[in-house]
Structures are given as structure tokens and as C-alpha cells.
N, C-alpha and C positions, 0 to 999 in steps of 0.2 A: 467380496474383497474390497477395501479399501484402496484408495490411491493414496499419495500423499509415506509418509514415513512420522512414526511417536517420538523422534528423536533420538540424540539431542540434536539442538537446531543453533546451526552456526547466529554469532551474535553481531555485529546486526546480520540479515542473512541478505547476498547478492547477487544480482540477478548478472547473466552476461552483458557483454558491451555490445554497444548498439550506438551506429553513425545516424545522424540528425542529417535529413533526406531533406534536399531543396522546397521540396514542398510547402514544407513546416516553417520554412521562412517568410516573414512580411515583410512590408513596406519600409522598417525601420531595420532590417537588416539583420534579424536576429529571430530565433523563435516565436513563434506569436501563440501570445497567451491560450489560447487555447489549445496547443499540443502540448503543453506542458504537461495540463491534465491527462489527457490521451499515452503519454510518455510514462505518466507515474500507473497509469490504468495497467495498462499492457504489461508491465515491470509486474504487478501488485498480482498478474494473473498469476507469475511462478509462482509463488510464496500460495499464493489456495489452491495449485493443480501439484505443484512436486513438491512441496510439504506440508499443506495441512489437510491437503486429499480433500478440499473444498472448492472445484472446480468444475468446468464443464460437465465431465463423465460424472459427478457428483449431484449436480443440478438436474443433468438432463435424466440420470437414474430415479433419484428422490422424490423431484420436484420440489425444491428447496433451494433457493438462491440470498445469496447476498446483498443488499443493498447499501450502496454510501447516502445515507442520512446526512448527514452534514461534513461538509471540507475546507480547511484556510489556509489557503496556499499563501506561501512567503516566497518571493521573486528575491535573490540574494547575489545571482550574477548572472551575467548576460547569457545565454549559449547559440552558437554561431552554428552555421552550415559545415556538414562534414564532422564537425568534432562528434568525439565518440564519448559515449556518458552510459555511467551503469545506475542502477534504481539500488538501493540500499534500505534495508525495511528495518524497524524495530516495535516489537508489541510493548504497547505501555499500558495497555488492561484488555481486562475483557471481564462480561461476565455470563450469564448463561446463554442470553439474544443477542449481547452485542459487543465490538472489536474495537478495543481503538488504536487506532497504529499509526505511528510515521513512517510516512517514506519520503527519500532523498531520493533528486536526481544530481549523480558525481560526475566530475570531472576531472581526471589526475588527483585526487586525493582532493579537490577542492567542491564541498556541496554549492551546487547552482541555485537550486530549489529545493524545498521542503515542505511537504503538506500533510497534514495532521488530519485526519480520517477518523468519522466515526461509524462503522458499518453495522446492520440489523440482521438477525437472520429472519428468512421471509420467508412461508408457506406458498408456493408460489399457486397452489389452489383455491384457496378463500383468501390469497394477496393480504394477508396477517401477519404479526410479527407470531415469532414461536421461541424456543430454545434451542440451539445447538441439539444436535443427537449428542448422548454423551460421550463415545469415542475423538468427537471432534471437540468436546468440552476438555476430555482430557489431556486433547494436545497442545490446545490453547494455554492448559495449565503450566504444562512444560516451556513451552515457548517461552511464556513469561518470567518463569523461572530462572531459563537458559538467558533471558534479555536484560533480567534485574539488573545488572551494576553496568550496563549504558548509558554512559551518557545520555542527558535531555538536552536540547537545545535550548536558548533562553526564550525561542516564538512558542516554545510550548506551551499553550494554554493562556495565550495573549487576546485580549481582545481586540476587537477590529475598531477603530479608532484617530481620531487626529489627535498627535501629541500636542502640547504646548508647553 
């Protein structure tokens, strides 16, 4: 048996809210760069354990895991201690090895952050890329489907860069 659910998949799909724990704050008084990552990571677990049944119980059964290949986080507003912020995901392809998705970290309806992800699926025996099993191919398909007419932000697909 599978975890996860074929759909349909709410558009973008949202994870619960979640308070920004003193911790995660630095020196400059506001989240420090790197729990951002850690924030969007943890968010991005819902979306592959309760609906694309690509998660732990999925990896640890298989031996098959995900990897984030590449990510380009956009910093777009501050987030402070104690505020509460939910992860907001949208698939914007995929194809048979690999995922690409944005997720948002929100705040009252305003995105703080956004990072665009491109994930591999990985054998995690010979540490190889592979494909999808195709149950998970086909919910990917749906996903995509369900996510067509979302909006894209304009960082999507921006290069890293000094303007002038």
C-alpha cells in the first residue's frame, strides 16, 4: 500500500502554520539564511509523505529517495521571531527522474520567500538517478495537471546575477 493520495491535489497545496522559534533568529534580527532552507525542507516533507506517498515510509521501504539537485532561493521579505508562516508548494514539471517545484514561505497572504527546486529520484543503492515507479509518475501527472493555471512568479527561471 501506498501512502500519500492520486488526487486531486489542492492548488498550490499548504502545509500548516508553523511559529519561527528564537533559535532561527541571528544577529541581524530576523531569520538567518539558512533556516529558510530548513523551513521550506520540512514544509516540502508534507507534499512527499501525505500526498505524493514520497516520503520517509516510501524511502525507508524502497530504498529510493529524493534528492534536491539544485535550488534558488529568492529572499523577498524579512521574517521575524514568533511570526507564524505556512510553506505553499506548486509543481511546475516533472518528468520521469525528476521534480520541479516552487515553494513559498507565507505570511498572512504575503510570500516572504520562494525557492524553486529541482529534485532527482535516486536509487539509493548504487546512489544513481532512476525513474519514478510509475504510480508516483502518475501522480505527478495529476499534480501537474491540478497546478496548470498558477500562477508563476516572475523569479521563476531567473538567473543568478548582478543587474545593471
Amino acid at each position: 500500500m501506498q501512502d500519500g493520495h492520486d488526487g486531486p491535489y489542492a492548488a498550490p497545496i499548504e502545509t500548516l502554520p508553523r511559529r519561527v522559534p528564537a533559535e532561527w533568529i541571528d544577529h541581524n534580527g530576523h531569520m538567518n539564511v539558512g533556516y529558510y532552507s530548513i523551513a521550506l525542507d520540512q514544509a516540502l516533507d508534507h507534499v512527499f509523505d501525505d500526498h505524493l506517498g514520497l516520503g520517509l515510509a516510501y524511502v525507508e521501504r524502497d530504498k529510493i529517495g529524493s534528492y534536491v539537485i539544485q535550488a534558488h532561493m529568492h529572499y523577498v521579505g524579512e521574517i521575524l521571531e514568533g511570526e507564524v508562516f505556512t510553506g505553499r508548494f506548486t509543481l511546475l514539471d516533472h518528468d520521469a527522474k525528476r521534480i520541479h517545484i516552487l515553494g513559498e514561505l507565507v505570511i498572512d497572504g504575503t510570500v516572504r520567500a520562494l525557492a524553486e527546486q529541482l529534485i532527482m529520484c535516486v536509487d539509493l543503492n548504487t546512489r544513481r538517478s532512476r525513474p519514478y515507479p510509475d504510480w508516483a509518475q502518475k501522480r505527478l501527472a495529476q499534480m501537474l495537471s491540478d497546478h496548470a493555471d498558477q500562477p508563476r512568479p516572475p523569479q521563476i527561471g531567473m538567473p543568478l546575477a548582478i543587474r545593471r
